[in-house]
C-alpha positions as CSV (number, residue, x, y, z in Angstrom):
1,X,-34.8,-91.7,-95.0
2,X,-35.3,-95.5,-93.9
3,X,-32.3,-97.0,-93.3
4,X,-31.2,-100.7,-93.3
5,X,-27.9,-100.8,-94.5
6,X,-26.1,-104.3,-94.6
7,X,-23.3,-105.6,-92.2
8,X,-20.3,-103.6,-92.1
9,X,-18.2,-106.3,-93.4
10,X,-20.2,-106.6,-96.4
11,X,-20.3,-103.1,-97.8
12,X,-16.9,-103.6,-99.6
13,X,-18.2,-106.8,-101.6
14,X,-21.6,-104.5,-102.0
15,X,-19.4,-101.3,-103.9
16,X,-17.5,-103.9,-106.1
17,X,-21.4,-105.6,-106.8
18,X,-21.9,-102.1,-107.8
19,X,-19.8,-101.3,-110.2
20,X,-20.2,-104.7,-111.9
21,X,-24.2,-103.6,-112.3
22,X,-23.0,-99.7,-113.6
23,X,-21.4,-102.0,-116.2
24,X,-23.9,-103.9,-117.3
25,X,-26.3,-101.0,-117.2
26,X,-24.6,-99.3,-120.3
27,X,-22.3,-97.0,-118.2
28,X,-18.2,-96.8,-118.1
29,X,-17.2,-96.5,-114.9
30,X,-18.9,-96.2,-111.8
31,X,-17.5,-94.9,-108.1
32,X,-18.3,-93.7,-104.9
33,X,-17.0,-90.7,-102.9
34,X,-18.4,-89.3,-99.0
35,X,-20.5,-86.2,-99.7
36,X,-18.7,-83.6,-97.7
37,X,-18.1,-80.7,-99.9
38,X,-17.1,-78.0,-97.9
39,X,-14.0,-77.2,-99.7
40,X,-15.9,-76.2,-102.9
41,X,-18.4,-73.6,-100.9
42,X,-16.0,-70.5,-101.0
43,X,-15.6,-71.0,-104.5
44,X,-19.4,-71.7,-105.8
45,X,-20.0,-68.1,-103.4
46,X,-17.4,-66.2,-105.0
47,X,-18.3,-67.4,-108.6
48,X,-22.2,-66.2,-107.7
49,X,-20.5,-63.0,-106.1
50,X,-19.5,-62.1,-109.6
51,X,-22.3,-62.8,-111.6
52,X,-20.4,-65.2,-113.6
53,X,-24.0,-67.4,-113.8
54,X,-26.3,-65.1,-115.6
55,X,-29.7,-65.7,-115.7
56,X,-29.3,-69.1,-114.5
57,X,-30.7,-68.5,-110.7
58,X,-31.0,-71.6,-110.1
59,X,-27.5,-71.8,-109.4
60,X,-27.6,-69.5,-106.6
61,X,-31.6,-70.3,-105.1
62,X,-30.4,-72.6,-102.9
63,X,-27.7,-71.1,-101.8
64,X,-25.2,-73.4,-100.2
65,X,-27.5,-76.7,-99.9
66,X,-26.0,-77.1,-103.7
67,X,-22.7,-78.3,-101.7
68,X,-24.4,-80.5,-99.2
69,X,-26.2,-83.0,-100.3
70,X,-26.9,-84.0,-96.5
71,X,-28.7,-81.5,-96.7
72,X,-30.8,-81.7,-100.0
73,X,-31.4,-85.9,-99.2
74,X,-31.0,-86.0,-95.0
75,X,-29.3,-88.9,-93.8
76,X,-26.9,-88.9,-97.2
77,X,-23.5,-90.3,-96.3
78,X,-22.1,-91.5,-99.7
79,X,-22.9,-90.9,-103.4
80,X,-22.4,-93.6,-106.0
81,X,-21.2,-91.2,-109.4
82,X,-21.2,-92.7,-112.7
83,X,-19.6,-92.3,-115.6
84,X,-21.5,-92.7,-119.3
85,X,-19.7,-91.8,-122.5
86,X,-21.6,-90.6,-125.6
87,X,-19.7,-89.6,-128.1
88,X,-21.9,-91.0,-131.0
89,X,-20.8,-94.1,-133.0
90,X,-20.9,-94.7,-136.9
91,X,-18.2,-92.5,-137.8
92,X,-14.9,-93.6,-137.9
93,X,-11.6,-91.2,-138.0
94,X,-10.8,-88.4,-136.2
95,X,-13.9,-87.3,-134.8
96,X,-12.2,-83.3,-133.4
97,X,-11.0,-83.3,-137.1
98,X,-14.3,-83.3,-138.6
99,X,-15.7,-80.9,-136.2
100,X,-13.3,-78.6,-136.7
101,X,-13.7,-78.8,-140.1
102,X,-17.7,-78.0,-139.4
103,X,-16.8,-75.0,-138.3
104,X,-15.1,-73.8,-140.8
105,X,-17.9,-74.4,-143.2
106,X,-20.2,-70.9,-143.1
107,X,-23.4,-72.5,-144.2
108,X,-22.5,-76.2,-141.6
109,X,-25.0,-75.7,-138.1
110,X,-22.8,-76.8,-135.2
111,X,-24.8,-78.4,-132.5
112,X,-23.0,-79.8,-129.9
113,X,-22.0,-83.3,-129.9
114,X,-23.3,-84.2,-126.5
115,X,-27.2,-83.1,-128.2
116,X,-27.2,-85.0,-131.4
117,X,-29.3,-87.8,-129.6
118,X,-31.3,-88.6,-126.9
119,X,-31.7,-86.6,-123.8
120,X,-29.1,-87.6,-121.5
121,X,-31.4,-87.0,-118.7
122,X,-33.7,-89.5,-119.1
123,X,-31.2,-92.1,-120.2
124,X,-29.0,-91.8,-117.5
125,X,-31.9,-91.6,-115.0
126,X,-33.7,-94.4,-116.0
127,X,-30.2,-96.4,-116.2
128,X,-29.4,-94.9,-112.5
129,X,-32.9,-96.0,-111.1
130,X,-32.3,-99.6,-112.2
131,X,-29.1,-99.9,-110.6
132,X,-30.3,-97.6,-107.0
133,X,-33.3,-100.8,-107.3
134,X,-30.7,-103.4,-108.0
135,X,-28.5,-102.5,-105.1
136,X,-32.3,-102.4,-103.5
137,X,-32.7,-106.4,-103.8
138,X,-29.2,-107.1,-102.5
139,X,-30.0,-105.2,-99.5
140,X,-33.5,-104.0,-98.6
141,X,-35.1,-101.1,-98.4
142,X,-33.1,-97.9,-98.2
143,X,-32.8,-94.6,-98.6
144,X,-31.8,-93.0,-101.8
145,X,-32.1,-90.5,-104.8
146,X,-31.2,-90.5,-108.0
147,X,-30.6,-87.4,-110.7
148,X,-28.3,-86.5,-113.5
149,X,-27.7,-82.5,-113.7
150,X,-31.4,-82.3,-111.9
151,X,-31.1,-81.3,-108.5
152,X,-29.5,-78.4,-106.7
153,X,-26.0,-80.6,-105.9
154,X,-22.4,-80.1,-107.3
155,X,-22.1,-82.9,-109.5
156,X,-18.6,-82.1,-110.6
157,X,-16.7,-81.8,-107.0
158,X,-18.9,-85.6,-105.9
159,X,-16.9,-87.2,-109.4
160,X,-13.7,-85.8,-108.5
161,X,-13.6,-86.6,-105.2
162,X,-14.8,-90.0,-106.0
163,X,-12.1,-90.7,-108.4
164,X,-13.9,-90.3,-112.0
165,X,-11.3,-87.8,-112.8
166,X,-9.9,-84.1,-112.5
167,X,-11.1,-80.6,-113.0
168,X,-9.9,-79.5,-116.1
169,X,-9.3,-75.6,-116.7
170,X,-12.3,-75.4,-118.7
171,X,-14.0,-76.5,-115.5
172,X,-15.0,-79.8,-117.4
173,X,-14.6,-83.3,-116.0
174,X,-11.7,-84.7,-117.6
175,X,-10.4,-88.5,-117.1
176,X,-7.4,-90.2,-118.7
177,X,-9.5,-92.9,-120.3
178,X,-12.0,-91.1,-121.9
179,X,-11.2,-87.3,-122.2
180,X,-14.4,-85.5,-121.4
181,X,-17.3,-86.8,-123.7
182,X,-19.3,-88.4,-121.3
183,X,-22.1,-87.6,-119.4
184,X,-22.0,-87.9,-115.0
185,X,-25.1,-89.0,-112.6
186,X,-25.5,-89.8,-109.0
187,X,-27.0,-91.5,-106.6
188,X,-27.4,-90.2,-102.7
189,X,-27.8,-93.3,-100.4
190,X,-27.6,-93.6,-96.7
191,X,-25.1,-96.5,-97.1
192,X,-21.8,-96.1,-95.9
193,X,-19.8,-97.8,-98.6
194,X,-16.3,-97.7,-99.1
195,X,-15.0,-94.5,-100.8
196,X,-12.9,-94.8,-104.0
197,X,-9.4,-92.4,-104.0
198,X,-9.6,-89.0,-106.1
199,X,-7.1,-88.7,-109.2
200,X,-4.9,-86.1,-109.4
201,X,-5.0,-83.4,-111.8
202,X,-2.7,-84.0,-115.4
203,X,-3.5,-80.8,-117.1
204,X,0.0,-79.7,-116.6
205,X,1.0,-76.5,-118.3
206,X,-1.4,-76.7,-121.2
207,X,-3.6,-74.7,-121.7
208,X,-5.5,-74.8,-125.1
209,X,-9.0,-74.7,-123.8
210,X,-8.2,-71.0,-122.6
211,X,-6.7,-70.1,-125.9
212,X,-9.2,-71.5,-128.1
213,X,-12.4,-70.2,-126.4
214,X,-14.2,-67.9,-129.3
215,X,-15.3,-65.8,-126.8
216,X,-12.7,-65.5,-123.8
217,X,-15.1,-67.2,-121.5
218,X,-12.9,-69.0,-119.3
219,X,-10.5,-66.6,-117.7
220,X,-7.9,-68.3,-116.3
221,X,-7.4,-72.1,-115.0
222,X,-11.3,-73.5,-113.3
223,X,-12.9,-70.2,-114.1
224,X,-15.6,-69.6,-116.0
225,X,-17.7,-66.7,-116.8
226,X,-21.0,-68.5,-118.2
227,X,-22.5,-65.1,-119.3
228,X,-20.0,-65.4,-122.2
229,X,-19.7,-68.8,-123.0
230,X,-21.6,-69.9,-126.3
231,X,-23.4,-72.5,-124.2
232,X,-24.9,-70.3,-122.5
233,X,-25.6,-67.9,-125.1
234,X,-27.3,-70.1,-127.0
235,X,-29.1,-72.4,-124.6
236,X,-29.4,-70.5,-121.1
237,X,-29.9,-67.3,-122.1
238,X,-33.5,-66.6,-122.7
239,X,-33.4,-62.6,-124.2
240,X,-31.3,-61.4,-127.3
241,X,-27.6,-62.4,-127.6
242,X,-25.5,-59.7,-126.7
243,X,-24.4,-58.0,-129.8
244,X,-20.9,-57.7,-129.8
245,X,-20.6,-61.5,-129.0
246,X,-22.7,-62.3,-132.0
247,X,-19.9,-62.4,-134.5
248,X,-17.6,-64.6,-131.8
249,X,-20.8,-67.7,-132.1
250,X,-19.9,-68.3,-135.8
251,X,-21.9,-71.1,-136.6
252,X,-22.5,-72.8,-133.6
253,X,-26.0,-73.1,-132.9
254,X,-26.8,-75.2,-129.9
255,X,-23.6,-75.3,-127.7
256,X,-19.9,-75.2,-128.4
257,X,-17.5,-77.3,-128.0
258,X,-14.3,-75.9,-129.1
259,X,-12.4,-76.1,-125.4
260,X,-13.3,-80.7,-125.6
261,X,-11.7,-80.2,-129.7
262,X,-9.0,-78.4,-128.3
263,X,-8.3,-80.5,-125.0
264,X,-5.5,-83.1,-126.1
265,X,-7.1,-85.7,-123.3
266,X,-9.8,-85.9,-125.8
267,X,-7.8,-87.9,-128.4
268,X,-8.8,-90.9,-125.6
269,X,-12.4,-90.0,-126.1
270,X,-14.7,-93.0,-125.9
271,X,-17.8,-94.4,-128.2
272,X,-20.8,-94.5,-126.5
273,X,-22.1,-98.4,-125.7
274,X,-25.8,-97.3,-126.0
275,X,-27.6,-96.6,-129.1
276,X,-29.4,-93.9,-127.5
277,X,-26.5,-91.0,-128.4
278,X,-26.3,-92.0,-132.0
279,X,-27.1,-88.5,-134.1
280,X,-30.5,-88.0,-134.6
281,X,-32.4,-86.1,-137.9
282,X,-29.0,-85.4,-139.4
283,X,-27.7,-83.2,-137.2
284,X,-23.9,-83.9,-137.1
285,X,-24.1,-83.0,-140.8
286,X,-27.3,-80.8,-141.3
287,X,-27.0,-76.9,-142.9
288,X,-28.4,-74.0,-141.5
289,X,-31.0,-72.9,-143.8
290,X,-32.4,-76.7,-143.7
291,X,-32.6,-76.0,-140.3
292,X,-34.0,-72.0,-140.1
293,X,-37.3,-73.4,-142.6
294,X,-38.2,-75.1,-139.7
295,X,-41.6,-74.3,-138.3
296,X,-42.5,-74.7,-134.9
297,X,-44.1,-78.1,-135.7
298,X,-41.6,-79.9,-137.2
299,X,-39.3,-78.2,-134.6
300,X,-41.2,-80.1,-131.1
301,X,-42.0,-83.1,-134.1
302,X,-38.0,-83.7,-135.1
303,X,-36.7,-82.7,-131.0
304,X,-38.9,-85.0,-129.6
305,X,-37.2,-86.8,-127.2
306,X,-34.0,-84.5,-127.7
307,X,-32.2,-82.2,-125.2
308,X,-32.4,-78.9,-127.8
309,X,-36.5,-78.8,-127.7
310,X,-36.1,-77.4,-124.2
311,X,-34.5,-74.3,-125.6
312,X,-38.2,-73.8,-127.6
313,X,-38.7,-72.7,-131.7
314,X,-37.9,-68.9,-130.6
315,X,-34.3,-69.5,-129.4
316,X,-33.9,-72.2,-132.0
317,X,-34.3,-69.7,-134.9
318,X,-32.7,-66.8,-133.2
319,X,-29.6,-69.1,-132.9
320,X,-30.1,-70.1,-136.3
321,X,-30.3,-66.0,-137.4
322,X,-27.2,-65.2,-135.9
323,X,-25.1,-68.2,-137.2
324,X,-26.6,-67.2,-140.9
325,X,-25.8,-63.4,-140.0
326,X,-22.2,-64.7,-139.4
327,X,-22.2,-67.0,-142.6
328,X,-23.9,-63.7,-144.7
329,X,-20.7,-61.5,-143.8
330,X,-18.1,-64.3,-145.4
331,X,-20.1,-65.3,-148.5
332,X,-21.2,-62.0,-149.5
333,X,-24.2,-62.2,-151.9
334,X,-25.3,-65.3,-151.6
335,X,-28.6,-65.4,-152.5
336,X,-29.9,-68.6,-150.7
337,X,-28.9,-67.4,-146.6
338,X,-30.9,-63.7,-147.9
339,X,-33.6,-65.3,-148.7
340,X,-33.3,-67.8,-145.6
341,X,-33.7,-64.7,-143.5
342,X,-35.6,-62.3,-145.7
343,X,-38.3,-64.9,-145.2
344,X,-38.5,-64.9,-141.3
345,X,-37.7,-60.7,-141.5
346,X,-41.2,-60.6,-140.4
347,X,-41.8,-63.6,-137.9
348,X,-44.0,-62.7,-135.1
349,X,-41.7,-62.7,-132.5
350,X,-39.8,-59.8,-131.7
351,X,-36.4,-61.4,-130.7
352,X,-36.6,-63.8,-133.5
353,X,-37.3,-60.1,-135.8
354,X,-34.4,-58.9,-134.0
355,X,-31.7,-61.1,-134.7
356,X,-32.8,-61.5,-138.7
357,X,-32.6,-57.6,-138.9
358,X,-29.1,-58.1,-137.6
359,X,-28.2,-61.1,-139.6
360,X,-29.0,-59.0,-142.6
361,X,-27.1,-56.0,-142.4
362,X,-24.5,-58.6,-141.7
363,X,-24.6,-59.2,-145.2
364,X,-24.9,-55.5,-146.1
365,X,-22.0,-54.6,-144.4
């Protein structure tokens, strides 16, 4: 990496320049930590050891590179991590409220709040990339990368150490100001700025994210067992959705968030200041058989631009099957989620066949 890093004396007034740039760039806090991460190797091997990622390999394909980014970006010394909240704007009240209230409604689709708008990474990369070339006219040419939940690095150990906040039990970022709605990025650079103090942890003895996990995916304090969260259920997971979790997804259809609704930090959630985030073809109040008519198409046409299109038509609709399997057992007999189904019984593919088939003896049951 070429290096030509400013005087010594003036890297403190260069972090604070920094951070007055993250803020103008859209995002909520912005700080910087050393990239030593040697304490959170045992743990990422043991969590691999068990399994606990699934089908996602490329948690483990790099084996422990993913906890030095020295190694990923040589001559890395510090990462500047930023915060950006997006909890969508336009709706006033209590926003856990209403999703709770979602998903108590059978026929509601529950798509994660993060997904209702834009795709994160391209708005936080782009936003990241204008502040690594800002810091690039102060100083000259250096070296640097940016990403945003992009490159084989722990993301969640660089914001903690740098301050942004604490591991909560769920193993989400959680901060004081804003809960955990909001989306992290970095930036590896070769500049040896001052590093920003951690926080210490304020989960205390609660813990409501455990208890209100549908599926007992998190368990016990920081650990997670992906292979049965809904998350990755419904938007790792490439094959069928093991059956005797099916019931446990309800109605959620891209992501969950039940462990952020439950989480009493997140009564500090922020807005988000960009535009990008705001809900996007209805989908904070859309129903599910709106959503299972729609052909591929209008699928890539309407999640253009949105994180859910990566997840492809096929997982879309088998998502959708097993939300309206779930629905069909508590409104028995209705007419309109049979016919939803009854009219994909014979799609082409075979794991979108397979879930319908399930869906409806849901309803026979």
């Amino acid at each position: 990496m070429p290096n030509s890093p400013p005087d010594l004396q003036d890297l403190p007034e260069l972090a604070r320049a920094i951070k007055t740039w993250g803020a103008e760039l859209g995002f909520a806090d912005v700080r910087i930590a050393d990239v030593d991460l040697a304490h959170a190797e045992a743990g990422l091997q043991a969590w691999l050891d068990a399994g606990c990622h699934g089908e996602m390999d490329y948690m483990a394909s790099h084996g422990m590179k993913r906890a030095r980014p020295a190694e990923l970006v040589p001559g890395t010394v510090r990462a500047i991590v930023a915060r950006m909240d997006y909890l969508p704007s336009g709706r006033d009240g209590d926003w856990r409220a209403t999703e709770v209230a979602r998903q108590h409604d059978p026929q509601a689709a529950v798509v994660s709040v993060y997904a209702r708008g834009r795709d994160y990474h391209k708005v936080l990369r782009n936003r990241l990339q204008q502040l690594a070339e800002k810091l690039k006219d102060a100083v000259g040419p250096y070296g640097y990368r940016v990403f945003t939940d992009s490159a084989p690095v722990m993301e969640l150990p660089l914001a903690e150490k740098a301050g942004l906040g604490w591991r909560g039990k769920h193993t989400l970022l959680l901060s004081r100001a804003a809960g955990s709605t909001f989306f992290i990025g970095e930036i590896l650079v070769d500049l040896a700025l001052p590093v920003d103090p951690p926080t210490g942890a304020h989960c205390g003895q609660c813990q409501a994210c455990i208890d209100v996990c549908p599926t007992q995916a998190i368990l016990g304090p920081g650990r997670l067992d992906a292979r049965r969260c809904i998350s990755y259920l419904t938007i790792e997971l490439k094959g069928s959705i093991p059956e005797e979790l099916r019931p446990l997804v309800g109605n959620r259809i891209y992501g969950c968030d039940d462990c952020q609704l439950a989480c009493p930090w997140n009564k500090f959630a922020q807005r988000a200041r960009l535009p990008d985030f705001d809900e996007r073809n209805g989908l904070g109040e859309a129903g599910m058989i709106a959503l299972f008519a729609w052909e591929e198409e209008e699928f890539n046409r309407r999640m253009e631009g949105s994180p859910i299109r990566r997840i492809g038509h096929e997982r879309w609709l088998r998502n959708l099957a097993v939300g309206l399997g779930n629905a069909a057992a508590q409104r028995k007999g209705d007419a309109a989620i049979v016919a939803a189904l009854r009219a994909r019984a014979g799609h082409p593919s075979e794991l979108v066949r397979e879930h319908v088939a399930w869906a409806l003896a849901r309803h026979l049951a």
